[in-house]
N, C-alpha and C positions, 0 to 999 in steps of 0.2 A: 396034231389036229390039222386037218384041211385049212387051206384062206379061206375057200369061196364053197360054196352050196348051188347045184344046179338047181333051177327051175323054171319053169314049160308055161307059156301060153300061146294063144292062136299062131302068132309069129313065129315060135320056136323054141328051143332053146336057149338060157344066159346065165349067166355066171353072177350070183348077189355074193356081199363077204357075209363069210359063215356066222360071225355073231352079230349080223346084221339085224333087228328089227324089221327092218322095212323088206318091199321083196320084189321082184321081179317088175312089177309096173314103175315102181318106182326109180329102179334100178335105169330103165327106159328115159323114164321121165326127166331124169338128173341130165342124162346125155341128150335129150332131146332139146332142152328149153335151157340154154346158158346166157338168160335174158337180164332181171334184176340184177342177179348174184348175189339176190335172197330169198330168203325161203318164206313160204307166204307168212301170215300177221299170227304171232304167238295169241292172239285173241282171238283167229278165226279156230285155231287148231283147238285151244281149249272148250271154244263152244261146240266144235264138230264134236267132242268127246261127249260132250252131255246130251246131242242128239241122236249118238250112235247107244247113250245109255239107257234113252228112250223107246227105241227103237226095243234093244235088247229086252228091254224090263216086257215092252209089250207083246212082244215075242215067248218070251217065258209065259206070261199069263195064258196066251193062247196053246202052250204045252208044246211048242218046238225044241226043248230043249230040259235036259235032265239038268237036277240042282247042280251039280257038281261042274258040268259047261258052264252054265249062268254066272255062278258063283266068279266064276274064273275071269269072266268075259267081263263084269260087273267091275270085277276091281281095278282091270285095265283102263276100263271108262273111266274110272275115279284119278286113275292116276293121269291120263291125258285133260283131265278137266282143271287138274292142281296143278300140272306143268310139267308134271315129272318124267313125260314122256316129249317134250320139246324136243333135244336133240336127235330125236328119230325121225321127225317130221321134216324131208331134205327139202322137196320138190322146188323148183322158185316158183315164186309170187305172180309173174307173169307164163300163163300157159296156153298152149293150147285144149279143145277138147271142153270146154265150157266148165274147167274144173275137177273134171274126172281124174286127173292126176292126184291133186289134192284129195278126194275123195277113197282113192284108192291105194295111197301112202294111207291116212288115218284109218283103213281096214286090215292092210296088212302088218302095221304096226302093233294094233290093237289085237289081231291074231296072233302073231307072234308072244306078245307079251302074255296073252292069256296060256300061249303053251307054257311058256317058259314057267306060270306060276302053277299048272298042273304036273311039270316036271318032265314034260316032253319036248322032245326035238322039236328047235327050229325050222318053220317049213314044213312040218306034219301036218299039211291041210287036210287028208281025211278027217283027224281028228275034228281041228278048230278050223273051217276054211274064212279065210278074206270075204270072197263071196257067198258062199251060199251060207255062209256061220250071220259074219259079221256086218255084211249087207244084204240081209234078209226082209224084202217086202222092201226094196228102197231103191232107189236111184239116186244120181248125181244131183239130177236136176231137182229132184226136191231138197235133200239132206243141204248143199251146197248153200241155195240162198238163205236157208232155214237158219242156218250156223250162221251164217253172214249178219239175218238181222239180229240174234242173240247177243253177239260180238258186238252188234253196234249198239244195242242199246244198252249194253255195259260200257261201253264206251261213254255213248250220250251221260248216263247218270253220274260217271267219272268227273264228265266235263263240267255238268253241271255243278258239281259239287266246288270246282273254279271260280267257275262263272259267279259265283255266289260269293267268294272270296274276293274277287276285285269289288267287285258290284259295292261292297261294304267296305272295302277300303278309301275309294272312292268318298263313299258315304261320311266315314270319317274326318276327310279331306275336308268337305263340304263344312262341317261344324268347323274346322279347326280353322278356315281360312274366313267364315261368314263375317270377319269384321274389316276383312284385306280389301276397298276399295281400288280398282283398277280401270283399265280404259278399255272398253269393250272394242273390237274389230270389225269390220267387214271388207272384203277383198284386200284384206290385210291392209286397210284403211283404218283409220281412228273412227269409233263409229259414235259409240254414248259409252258412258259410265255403268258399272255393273262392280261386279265382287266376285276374287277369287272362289271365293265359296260357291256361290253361284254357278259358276264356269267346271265344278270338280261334281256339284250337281246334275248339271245337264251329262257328264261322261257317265255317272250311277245309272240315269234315265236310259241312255242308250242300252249300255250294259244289261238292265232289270228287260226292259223288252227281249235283249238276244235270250235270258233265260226260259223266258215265258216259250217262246218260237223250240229252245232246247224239248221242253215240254211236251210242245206238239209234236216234235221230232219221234219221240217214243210213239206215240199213241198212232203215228202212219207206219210203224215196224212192225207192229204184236201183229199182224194178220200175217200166217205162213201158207205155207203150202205143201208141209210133212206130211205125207201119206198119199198125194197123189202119182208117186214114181215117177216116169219116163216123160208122159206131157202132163199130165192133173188127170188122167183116168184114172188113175190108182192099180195101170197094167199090175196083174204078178201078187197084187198083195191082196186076203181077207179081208172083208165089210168091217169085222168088226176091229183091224188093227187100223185101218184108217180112222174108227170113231172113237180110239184110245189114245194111238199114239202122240197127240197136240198136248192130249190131260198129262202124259208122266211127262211128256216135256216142261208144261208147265211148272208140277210139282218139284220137278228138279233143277229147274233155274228158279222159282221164286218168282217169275215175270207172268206179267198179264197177255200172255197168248194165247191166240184162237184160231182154229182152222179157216182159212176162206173156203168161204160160200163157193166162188168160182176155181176150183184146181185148177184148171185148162187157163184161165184168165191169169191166175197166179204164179203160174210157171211159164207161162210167156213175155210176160211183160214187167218191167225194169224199171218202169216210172218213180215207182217210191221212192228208190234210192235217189233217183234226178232229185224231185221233191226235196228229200232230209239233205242232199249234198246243197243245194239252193239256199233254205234258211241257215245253215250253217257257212254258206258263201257272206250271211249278211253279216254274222258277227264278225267273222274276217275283214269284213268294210268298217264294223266300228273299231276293230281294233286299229286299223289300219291309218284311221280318219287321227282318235286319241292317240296312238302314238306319235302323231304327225305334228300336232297340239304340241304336246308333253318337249317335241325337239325346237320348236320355235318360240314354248315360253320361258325357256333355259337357254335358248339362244345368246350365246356372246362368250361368255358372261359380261362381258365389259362394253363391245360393241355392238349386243343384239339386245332384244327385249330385257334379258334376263330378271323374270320377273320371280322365275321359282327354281329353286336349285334342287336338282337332282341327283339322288346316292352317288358318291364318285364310285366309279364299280372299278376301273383299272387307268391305268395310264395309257393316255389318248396314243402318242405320237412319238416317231421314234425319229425323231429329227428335231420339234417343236416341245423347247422344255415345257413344261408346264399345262398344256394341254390334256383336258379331261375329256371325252367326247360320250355322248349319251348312247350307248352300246346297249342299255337293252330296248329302248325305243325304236332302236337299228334294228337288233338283232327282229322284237316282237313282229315290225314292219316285213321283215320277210318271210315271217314265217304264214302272216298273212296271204302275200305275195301267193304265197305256195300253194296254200289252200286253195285261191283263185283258181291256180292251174289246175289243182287235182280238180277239179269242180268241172273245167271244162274237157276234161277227160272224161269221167262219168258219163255226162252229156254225152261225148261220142259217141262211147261204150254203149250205151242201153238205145241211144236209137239207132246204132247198126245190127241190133238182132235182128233175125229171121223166125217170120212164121211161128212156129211154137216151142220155141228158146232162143233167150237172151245169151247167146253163146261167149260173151265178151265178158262175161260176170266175175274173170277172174282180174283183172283189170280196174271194176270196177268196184269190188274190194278192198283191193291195194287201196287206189285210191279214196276211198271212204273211211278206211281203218287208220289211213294215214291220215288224214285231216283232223278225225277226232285225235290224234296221239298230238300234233301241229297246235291246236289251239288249246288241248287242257296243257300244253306245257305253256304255250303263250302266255295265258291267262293266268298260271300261277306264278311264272316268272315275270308281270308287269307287277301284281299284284305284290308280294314279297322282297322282290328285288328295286323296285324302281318306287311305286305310288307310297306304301308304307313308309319311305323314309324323303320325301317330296317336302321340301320346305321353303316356307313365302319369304320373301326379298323383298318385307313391306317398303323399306325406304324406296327402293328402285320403282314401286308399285306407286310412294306417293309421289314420286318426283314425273313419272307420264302423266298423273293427272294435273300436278302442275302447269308440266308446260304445253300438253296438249288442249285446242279448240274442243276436243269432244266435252271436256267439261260447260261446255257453252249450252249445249243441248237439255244438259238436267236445270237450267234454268231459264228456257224458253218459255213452261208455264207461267210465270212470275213475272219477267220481262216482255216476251215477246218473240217473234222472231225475228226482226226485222232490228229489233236493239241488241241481239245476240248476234247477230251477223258481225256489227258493229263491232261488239268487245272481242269477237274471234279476230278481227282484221287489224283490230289496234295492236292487241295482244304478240301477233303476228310480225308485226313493224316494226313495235319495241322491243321483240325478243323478252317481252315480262309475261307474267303468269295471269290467266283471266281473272284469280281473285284481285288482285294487284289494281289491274284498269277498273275492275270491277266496283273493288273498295275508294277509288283517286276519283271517281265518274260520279261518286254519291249513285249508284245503280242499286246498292246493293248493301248495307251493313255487313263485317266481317262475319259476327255470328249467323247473320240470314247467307250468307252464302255457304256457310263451315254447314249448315244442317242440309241444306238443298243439297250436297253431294255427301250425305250422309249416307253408311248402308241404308238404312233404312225406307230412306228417300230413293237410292237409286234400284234398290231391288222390289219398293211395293208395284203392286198390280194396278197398273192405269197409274192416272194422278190426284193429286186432293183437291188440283184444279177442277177437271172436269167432272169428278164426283159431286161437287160442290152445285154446278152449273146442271148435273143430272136431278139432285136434289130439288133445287129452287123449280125446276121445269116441273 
């Protein structure tokens, strides 16, 4: 048997290996771009399969092709959509050519494998060709971003399905801490009194918004631009495969997609992606913000807050016995970190196109496919690894409100402020606890003071004070 199998394009002659799938453009491609030193996103490849199945199906209905082609063509689709044709797909992730690389690996892949299931030679483009077969009525510039937002919003829904898992673990937190009274902060100042639970609440709140925004993320993707070829005129392809091919794509992903109004508009411009990379920069800030938290309230353990002790996941320090360090607060924090960057990549990417393509789209991609893979791992691994096994260090929790002034502040309605100044400063001097000066001052009865920093008291809305004084008004 041969290694290699010649075959011819405009350039010339080359040499692909003979039981190679893939063929001559790609063959280019591999030695032109040795950039990443990977091959682009297993999720763009799979959704280029479902829009080249689209493509097909719509092809078939219009009578281009006898059952037994179809047939053939059909199940290659299916198998590039299930995975099974990954290892065929070489190209890297960063290319030139606005993607046509990629584009034309997933054609002559899918050519290939259709001979190979009709039981002809590799290569036999009469039969089955790449181009006039398998990208028929199609360009890069359409199929490319098309697969792209497919990908993502399988992605998005992946993520979200995360996002909904901290979101609630979180939430958990919340109940299970509601009776941990603590010492609230500000510029990592002592500020007032508040509760754990509270504190694992507001991280739910942030969290429940980034879902919401995940949301909106899909619903700025479903507009494509399949069927309008080269710029959005729909050069090369019939009226009516334009006014089908969106519908079998649809029915074959299960997603809510719809042709844009504007072609030309749609295949020029890159915005959306900026957009879904943007709100998705933000959950990367809440994660980034809560793991930031999560490291400084486990801080010490003995000489920092250590207020909430966190899953031991591995042994900190290869010098420092005993040493535990919060690894996946670390790890979650970079992965943040990351996204940020990919995010200002995209930006580049899309406002460096020209005129009527976004030629950088492959870049922009990576980067998109990346960040969703970035935070649904993030997200599951704070979720799982770190929050689910998060546990309060009541005593450590009552001994700051002890000996901190901010306990002074939940009893300014009752005293005053100007006689809380006083018990903060005595407090202060004597190195004794506010209740302490509080209870010796006759300011306060033990019990009237044990309830003023009750949860109850420190996490109701306003105070009984000035409800009271709303009242009477």
């Amino acid at each position: 048997m041969p290694s290699f199998r010649c075959e011819n394009d405009l350039l010339g002659p080359c040499d692909v290996p003979a039981q190679a799938l893939y063929g001559i453009h790609t063959e280019r491609a591999i030695e032109n771009f040795p950039l990443a030193h990977r091959p682009v996103h297993r999720g763009l490849t799979h959704a280029y399969g479902a829009v080249k199945l689209a493509s097909a199906r719509t092809n078939h209905e219009l009578g281009r092709w006898d059952d037994v082609k179809f047939a053939a063509l059909e199940a290659a689709c299916h198998e590039m959509i299930e995975g099974r044709l990954d290892d065929h797909v070489l190209v890297d992730a960063l290319q030139g050519g606005a993607g046509t690389s990629t584009n034309m690996n997933v054609n002559e892949v899918l050519a290939n494998r259709a001979l190979q299931i009709l039981g002809r030679p590799l290569g036999e483009y009469p039969t089955i060709s790449p181009l006039d077969d398998v990208n028929l009525h199609q360009s890069t510039n359409d199929t490319y971003p098309t697969a792209l937002k497919v990908a993502a919003i399988y992605g998005l829904r992946e993520l979200e399905r995360k996002v909904v898992a901290l979101q609630e673990a979180f939430q958990q937190k919340e109940k299970e801490f509601a009776h941990v009274v603590k010492v609230g902060r500000t510029q990592l100042q002592d500020a007032v009194l508040t509760t754990l639970g509270r504190e694992m609440s507001a991280y739910a709140e942030a969290i429940s918004r980034d879902r919401w925004r995940i949301y909106k993320c899909e619903e700025r993707l479903r507009v494509v631009n399949l069927g309008g070829t080269a710029i959005g005129t729909g050069l090369g392809a019939p009226r009516q495969y334009i006014f089908r091919v969106v519908e079998q794509l649809r029915l074959i992903t299960g997603l809510g997609l719809a042709r844009a109004e504007n072609l030309i508009e749609a295949t020029q411009n890159a915005d959306v992606f900026v957009e879904v990379s943007g709100m998705l920069r933000v959950l990367a800030s809440s994660l980034l913000k809560i793991a930031t938290d999560l490291r400084l309230l486990s801080s010490g353990p003995d000489a920092g807050f250590g207020e909430i002790r966190l899953p031991a996941r591995q042994a900190g320090s290869s010098i420092m016995p005993g040493k535990v360090n919060p690894v996946i607060p670390e790890a979650v924090s970079q992965a943040a970190m990351a996204v940020i960057g990919h995010d200002q990549m995209i930006i580049q990417a899309a406002s460096a196109g020209n005129l009527e393509l976004s030629q950088f789209l492959p870049l922009v991609a990576d980067s998109l496919l990346t960040i969703l893979d970035l935070l649904t791992a993030a997200c599951d691994t704070l979720a799982r690894l770190c929050v689910e096994g998060i546990e309060a260090d009541e005593e450590r929790c009552r001994m700051h409100v002890r000996g901190s002034t901010a306990t002074v502040t939940a009893l300014v309605d009752r005293i005053g402020y100007g006689r809380g100044c006083e018990l903060a400063l005595a407090a202060q001097q004597q190195g004794r606890s506010v209740r302490e000066i509080a209870i010796e001052q006759e300011v306060l009865t033990g019990e009237e003071f044990d309830r003023l920093v009750s949860p109850p008291c420190v996490t109701r809305l306003g105070s009984v004070g000035n409800d009271s004084n709303i009242t009477r008004s």
